[in-house]
C-alpha positions in Angstrom: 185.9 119.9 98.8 184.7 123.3 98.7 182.6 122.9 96.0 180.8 119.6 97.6 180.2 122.0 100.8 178.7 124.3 98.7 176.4 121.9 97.1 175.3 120.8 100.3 174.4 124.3 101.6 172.5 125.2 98.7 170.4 121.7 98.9 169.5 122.8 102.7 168.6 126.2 101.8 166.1 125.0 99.2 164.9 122.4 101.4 164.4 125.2 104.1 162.2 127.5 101.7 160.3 124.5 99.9 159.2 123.1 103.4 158.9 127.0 104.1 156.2 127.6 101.2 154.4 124.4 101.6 153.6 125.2 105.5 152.4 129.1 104.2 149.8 127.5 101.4 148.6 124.8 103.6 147.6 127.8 106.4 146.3 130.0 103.0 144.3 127.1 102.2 143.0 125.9 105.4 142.0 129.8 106.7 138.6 130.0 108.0 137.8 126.4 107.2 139.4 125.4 111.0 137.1 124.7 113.9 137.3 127.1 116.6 138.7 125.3 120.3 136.5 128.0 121.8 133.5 126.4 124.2 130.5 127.5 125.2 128.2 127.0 128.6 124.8 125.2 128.1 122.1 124.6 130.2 120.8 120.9 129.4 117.1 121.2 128.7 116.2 118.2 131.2 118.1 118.3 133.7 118.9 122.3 133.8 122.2 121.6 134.3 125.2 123.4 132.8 127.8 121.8 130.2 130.4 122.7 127.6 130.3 122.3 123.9 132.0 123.7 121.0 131.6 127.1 119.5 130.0 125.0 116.5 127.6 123.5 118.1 126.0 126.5 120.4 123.0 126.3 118.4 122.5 122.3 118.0 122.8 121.4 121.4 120.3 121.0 123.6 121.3 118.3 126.5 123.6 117.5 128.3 123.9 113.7 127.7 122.2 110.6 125.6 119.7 109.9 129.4 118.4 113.0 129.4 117.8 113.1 125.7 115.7 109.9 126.4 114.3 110.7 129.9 113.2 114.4 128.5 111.6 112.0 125.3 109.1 110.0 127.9 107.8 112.7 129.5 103.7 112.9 129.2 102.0 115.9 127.1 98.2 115.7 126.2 96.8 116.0 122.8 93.0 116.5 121.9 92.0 113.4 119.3 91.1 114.5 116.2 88.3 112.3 115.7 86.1 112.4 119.1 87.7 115.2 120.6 89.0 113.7 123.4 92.2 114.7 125.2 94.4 112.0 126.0 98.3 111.7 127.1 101.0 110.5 125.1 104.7 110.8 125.2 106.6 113.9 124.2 108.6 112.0 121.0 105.3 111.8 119.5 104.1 114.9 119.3 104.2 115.1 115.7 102.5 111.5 115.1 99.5 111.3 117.7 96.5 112.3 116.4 94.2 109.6 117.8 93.3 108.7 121.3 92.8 104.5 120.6 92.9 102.3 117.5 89.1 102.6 117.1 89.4 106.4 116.6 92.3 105.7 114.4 90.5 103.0 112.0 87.0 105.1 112.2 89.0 108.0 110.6 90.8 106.4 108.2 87.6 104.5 106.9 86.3 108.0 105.7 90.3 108.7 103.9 89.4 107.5 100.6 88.0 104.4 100.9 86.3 102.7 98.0 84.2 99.7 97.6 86.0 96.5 95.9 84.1 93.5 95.1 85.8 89.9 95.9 86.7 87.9 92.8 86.4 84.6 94.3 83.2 85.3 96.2 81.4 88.2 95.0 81.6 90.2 98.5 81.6 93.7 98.6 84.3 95.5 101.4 85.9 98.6 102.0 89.1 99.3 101.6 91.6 101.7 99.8 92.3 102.5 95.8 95.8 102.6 96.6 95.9 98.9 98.0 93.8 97.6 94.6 92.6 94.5 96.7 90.9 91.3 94.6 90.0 89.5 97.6 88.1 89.7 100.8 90.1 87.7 103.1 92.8 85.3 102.9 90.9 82.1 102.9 89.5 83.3 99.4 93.1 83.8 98.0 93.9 80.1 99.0 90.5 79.0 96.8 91.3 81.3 94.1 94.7 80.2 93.7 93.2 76.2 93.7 90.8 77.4 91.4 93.9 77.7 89.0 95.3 75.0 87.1 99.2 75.6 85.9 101.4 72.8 87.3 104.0 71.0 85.5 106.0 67.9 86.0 107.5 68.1 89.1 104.3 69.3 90.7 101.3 68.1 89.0 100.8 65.6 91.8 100.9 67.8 95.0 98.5 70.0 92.7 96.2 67.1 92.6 96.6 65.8 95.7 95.5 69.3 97.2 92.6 69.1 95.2 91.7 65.9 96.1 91.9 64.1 92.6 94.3 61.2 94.2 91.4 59.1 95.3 91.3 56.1 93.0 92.1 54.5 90.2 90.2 55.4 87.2 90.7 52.2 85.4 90.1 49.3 88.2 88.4 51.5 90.8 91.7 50.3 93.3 91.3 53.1 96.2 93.0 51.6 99.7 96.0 53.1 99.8 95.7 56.3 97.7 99.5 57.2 98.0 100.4 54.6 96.0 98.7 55.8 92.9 100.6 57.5 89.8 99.4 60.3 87.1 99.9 59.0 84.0 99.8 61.7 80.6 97.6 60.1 78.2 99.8 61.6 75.4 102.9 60.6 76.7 104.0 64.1 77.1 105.1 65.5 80.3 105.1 69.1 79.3 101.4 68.8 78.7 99.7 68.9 82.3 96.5 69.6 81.8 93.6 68.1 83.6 92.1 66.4 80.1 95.5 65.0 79.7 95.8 63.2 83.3 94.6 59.8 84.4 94.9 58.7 88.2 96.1 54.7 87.9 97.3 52.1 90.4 100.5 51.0 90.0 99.5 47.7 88.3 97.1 49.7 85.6 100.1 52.3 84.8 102.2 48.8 84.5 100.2 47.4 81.6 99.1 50.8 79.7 103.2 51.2 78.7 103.7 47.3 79.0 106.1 46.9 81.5 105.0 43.6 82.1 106.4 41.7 79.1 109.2 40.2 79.0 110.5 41.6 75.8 111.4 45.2 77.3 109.4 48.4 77.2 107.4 49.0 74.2 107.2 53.0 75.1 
């Protein structure tokens, strides 16, 4: 019995100083690296009115709430444009970013920031614009011809290929032309892989019938 009792008071003793030792390295550890409950007295730099923040944040703060970070962001300054010298008003929040009084200032200045002359591969025209952009074309509408102007379908598309450029009109055998949705491309080679214009012939449906002799009554010769 006695030596039981004794067991337990030893156990609580060493519980005592473990939890003890624990709670001193914890407050070793974490010395200096807790924040401060000290506040400090602001004045908001919209509204001038006064507010508390943390000790940490003395040097950070500046207003007093999110409306009059925005209102105090809205607020007019003027600016002289860099490009005709004009002054003109603009917002406080982009103080750092206007330069330019209107777009025209803005695109009259940047035509003289390196700009180089590029010549249009699909119709020869000369424009401006710059080296980092390494522009082929003039405008969009020469894009769409260039990319006509290229020939790489294959199976599945050689037909919208040709319809765009308008080689669905007829057929090539019997001249059939009425309904021009009705007509087929047929490979010459019998090879659907090979796509190319040399190796595609625009039939009506009868034509395409008797050049792989679906007609007979003996089956399919190809």
């Amino acid at each position: 019995m006695a030596t039981a009792c004794l067991t337990g008071l030893l156990a609580s003793f060493i519980s005592v100083r473990t939890f003890s030792l624990n709670a001193f390295l914890e407050a070793l550890l974490t010395k200096g690296t807790v924040r401060s409950r000290e506040r400090v007295t602001i004045t908001c730099k919209h509204c001038k009115s006064l507010f508390t923040v943390a000790n940490y944040r003395k040097d950070t703060a500046i207003y007093c709430s999110r409306s009059c970070q925005a209102l105090d962001a809205r607020q007019e300054t003027t600016t002289i444009c860099e490009e005709c010298g004009t002054q003109f008003t603009h917002i406080a929040s982009r103080a750092n970013k206007a330069k330019y009084c209107s777009p025209k200032c803005y695109h009259k200045a940047m035509s003289r920031k390196g700009s180089v002359e590029h010549t249009c591969a699909h119709c020869g025209t000369k424009f401006m614009d710059s080296p980092s952009h390494k522009r082929k074309y003039c405008s969009r509408a020469c894009i769409n011809k260039a990319a006509k102007d290229v020939w790489k379908p294959t199976f599945t598309t050689v037909r919208k290929n040709m319809e765009k450029r308008q080689l669905l009109i007829k057929c090539e055998r019997c001249g059939y032309d009425s309904e021009p949705r009705i007509l087929g491309v047929h490979h010459k080679d019998r090879n659907r892989n090979n796509n190319e214009l040399s190796n595609l012939e625009v039939l009506c449906p009868i034509c395409h019938s008797l050049e792989h002799m679906k007609h007979t009554p003996h089956g399919f010769r190809e």
